[in-house]
N, C-alpha and C positions, 0 to 999 in steps of 0.2 A: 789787393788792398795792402797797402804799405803803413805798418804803424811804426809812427814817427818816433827814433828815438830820444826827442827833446822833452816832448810830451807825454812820452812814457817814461820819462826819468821825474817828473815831476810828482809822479803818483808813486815814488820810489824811494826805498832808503838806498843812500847815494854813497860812494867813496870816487874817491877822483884817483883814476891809475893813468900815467903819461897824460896828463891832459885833457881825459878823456871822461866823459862823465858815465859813470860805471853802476847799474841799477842791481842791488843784494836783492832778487824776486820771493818776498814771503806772502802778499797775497794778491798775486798776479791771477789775474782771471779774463778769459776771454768775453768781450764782451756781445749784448746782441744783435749790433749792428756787424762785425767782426763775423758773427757765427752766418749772417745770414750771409754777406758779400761771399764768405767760403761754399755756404749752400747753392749761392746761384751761380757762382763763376767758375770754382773750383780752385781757388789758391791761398794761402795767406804768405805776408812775407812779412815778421815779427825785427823790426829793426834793431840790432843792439843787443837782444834781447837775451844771447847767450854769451856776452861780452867779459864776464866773470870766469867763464871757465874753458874759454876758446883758448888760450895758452896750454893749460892742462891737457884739456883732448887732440892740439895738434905734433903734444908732445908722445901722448899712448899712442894715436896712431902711427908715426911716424917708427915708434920702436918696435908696435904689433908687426909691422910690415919688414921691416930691419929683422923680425926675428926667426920672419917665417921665409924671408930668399926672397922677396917681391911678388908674390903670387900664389894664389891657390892649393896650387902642384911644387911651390920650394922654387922654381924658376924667376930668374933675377925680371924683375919689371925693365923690357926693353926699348919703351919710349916710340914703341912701334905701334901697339897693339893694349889695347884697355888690360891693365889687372887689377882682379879682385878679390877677395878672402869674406867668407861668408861666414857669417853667426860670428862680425866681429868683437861684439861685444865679449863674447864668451873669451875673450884672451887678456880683458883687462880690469881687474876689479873699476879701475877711477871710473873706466867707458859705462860697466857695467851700472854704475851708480847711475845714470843720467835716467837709469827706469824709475828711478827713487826721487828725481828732482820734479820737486812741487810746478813747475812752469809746463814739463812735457806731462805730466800729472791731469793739470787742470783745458792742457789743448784737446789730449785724447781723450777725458771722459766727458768734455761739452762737447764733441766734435763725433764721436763713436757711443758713446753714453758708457756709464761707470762701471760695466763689464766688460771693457775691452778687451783686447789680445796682444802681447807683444808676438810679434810674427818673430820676425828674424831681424839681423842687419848687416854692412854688408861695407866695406873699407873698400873702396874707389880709385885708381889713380885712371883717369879716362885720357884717351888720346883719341885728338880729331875729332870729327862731326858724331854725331847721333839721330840719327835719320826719328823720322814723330812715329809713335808709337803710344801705347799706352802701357801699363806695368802692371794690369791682371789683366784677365780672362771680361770679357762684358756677355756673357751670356744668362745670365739669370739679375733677375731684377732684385737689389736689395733697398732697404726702406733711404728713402731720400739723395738715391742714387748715389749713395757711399756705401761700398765693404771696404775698403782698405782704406789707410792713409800713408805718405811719405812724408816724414820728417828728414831734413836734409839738414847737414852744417858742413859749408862753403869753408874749407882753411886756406882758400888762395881766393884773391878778389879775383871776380870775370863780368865781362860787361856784353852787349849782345855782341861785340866783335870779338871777343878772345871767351867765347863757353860760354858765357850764361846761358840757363834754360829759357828756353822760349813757350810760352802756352797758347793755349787757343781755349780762352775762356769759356764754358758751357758745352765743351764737348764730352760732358761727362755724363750728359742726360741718356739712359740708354730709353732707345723705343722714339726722340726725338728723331725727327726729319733729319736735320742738319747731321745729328753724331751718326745715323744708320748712314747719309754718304760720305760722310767724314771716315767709317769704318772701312766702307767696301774700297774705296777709291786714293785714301791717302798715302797705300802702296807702292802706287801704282811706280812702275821703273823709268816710264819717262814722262814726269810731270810737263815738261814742255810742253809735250803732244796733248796730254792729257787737260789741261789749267791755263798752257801760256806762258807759265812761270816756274822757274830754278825754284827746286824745293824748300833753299834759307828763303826765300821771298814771299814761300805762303804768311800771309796777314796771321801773327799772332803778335802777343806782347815778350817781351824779352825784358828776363828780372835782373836785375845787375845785382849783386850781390857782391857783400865782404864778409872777410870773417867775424865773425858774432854776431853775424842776422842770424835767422832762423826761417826755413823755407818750410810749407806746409803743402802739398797737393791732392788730392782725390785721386788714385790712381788709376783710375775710369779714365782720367783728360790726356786728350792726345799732349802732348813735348817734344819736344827735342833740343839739341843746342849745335853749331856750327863754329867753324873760325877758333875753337879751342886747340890748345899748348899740346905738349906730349907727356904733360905731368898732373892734370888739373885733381887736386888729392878732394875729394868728396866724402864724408861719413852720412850713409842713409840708415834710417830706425824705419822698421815696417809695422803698424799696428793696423787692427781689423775689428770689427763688430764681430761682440761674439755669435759664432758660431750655430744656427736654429737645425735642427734634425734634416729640414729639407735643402740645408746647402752642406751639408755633411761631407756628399762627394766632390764638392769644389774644394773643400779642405786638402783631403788627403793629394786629391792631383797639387793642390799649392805646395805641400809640401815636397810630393815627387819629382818640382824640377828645378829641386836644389842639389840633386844624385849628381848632377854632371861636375859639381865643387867639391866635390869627393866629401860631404860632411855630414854624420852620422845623427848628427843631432844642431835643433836649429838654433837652441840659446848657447849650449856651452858652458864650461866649468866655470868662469866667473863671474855669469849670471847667473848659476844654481848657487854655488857657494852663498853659504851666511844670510840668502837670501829671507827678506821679511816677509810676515805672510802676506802682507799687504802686494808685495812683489809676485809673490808664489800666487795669488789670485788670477793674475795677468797672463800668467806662463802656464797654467793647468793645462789648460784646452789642448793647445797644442804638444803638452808633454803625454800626454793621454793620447796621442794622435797622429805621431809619428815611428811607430814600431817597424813599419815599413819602408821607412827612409836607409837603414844601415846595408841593407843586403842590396837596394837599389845603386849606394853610392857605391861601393865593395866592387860591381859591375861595373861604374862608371868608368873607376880609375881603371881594374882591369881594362877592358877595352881600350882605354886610350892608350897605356903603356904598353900596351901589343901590337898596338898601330905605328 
């Protein structure tokens, strides 16, 4: 579902920057036709919607990146090979703010309900395809086949031929027919053999995206993207339903396979910093929940720099 940015500037106080008509979001709220199209399909894609501060963020990220070497490890971004830098947030107060902003506010707690989780996040520069996949674990069933979500902000336009992501609506039912062979079989290494058809050509939709839309997913749904650049800059936010006693152990493994980013902790100094308590509600869970992640990543990098 595509919400239109004409008609979301009309329910908006407006300033006009380059021509462009520009929505100040004070009570932006998703609505219930919006919540359901997310529940049954798995996406939204909010047009426009971050158009006020897409300048701003593709300024921090471009210098969070500039100031860590291109990469995780300090290593220059080669244009060969995907880099990325985790718990980006924590490197930038402006970035950090977007936990604060009433629009990503009002999508997580209609979409996860008002005890959310900020997970982590995660500055992007992807090169080349991305084979489908989903971005958690589908083994245990959570209430209305949502534990996580992806919040995504596009700062390069892609369209299905240069990246955009591609979905496959409704694969995020776990226990459905289709997603249990959607799981076993969309693997597979030679789709040919397997379908008939080249793996960009499985039937999904492909969301073309510019900077200052705003992309939403279920991270249960299979994606991917093809035919993208060797720079395509991505910023993804990860939030999650909190957390009940009997998915406790999906926690701590979510946060164990961030150890190979070498990072000790999953928000970072400039989402603890100054932070509100309203903020600090969001980040508990997981701050209480990761004591085990420092000594895991400690190994990480050992092992790799031995290697």
């Amino acid at each position: 579902m595509r919400i239109d940015n004409e008609s979301f500037c009309k329910k908006s106080i407006l300033i006009t920057f380059a021509g462009v008509c520009v929505a100040i979001m004070q009570d932006f709220k998703v609505t219930n036709q919006q919540k359901a199209f997310f529940d049954t399909f798995g996406y939204l894609v909010f047009r426009g919607l971050m158009q006020d501060r897409i300048m701003e963020i593709t300024e921090e990220f471009d210098a969070v990146f500039t100031k860590h070497g291109g990469n995780f490890n300090g290593k220059p971004h080669t244009f060969k090979k995907t880099s990325t830098i985790v718990a980006f947030l924590g490197h930038s107060e402006k970035l950090a703010s977007l936990l604060d902003d009433p629009r990503i506010h009002a999508i997580c707690s209609t979409l996860l309900g008002d005890d959310y989780n900020y997970l982590t996040s995660a500055g992007n520069k992807y090169v080349g395809d991305t084979g489908w996949h989903s971005d958690t674990s589908m083994d245990k069933r959570w209430p209305g086949n949502l534990k996580s979500l992806n919040v995504s902000f596009y700062l390069d336009p892609v369209t299905k031929e240069t990246g955009a992501l591609r979905v496959i609506p409704g694969s995020h039912y776990i226990g459905d027919q289709f997603t249990e062979i959607l799981k076993e079989q969309i693997h597979a290494t030679d789709m040919q053999k397997q379908w008939g058809i080249d793996r960009a050509d499985l039937p999904a939709v492909p969301l073309d995206i510019r900077p200052g839309d705003l992309l939403v997913f279920n991270n249960y749904m299979k994606h991917a993207a093809f035919g993208g650049g060797n720079n395509r800059r991505v910023l993804l936010i990860n939030f999650s339903r909190h957390y009940t006693e009997e998915h406790m152990a999906e926690l701590h493994e979510y946060v164990s396979t961030f150890a190979p980013y070498w990072v000790e902790e999953l928000h970072g100094e400039a989402v603890l910093h100054n932070a509100s308590s309203e903020r600090l509600r969001h980040l508990r869970q997981i701050q209480e929940n990761q004591a085990h992640l420092p000594e895991l990543a400690r190994q990480a990098k050992a092992a790799a720099t031995q290697s």
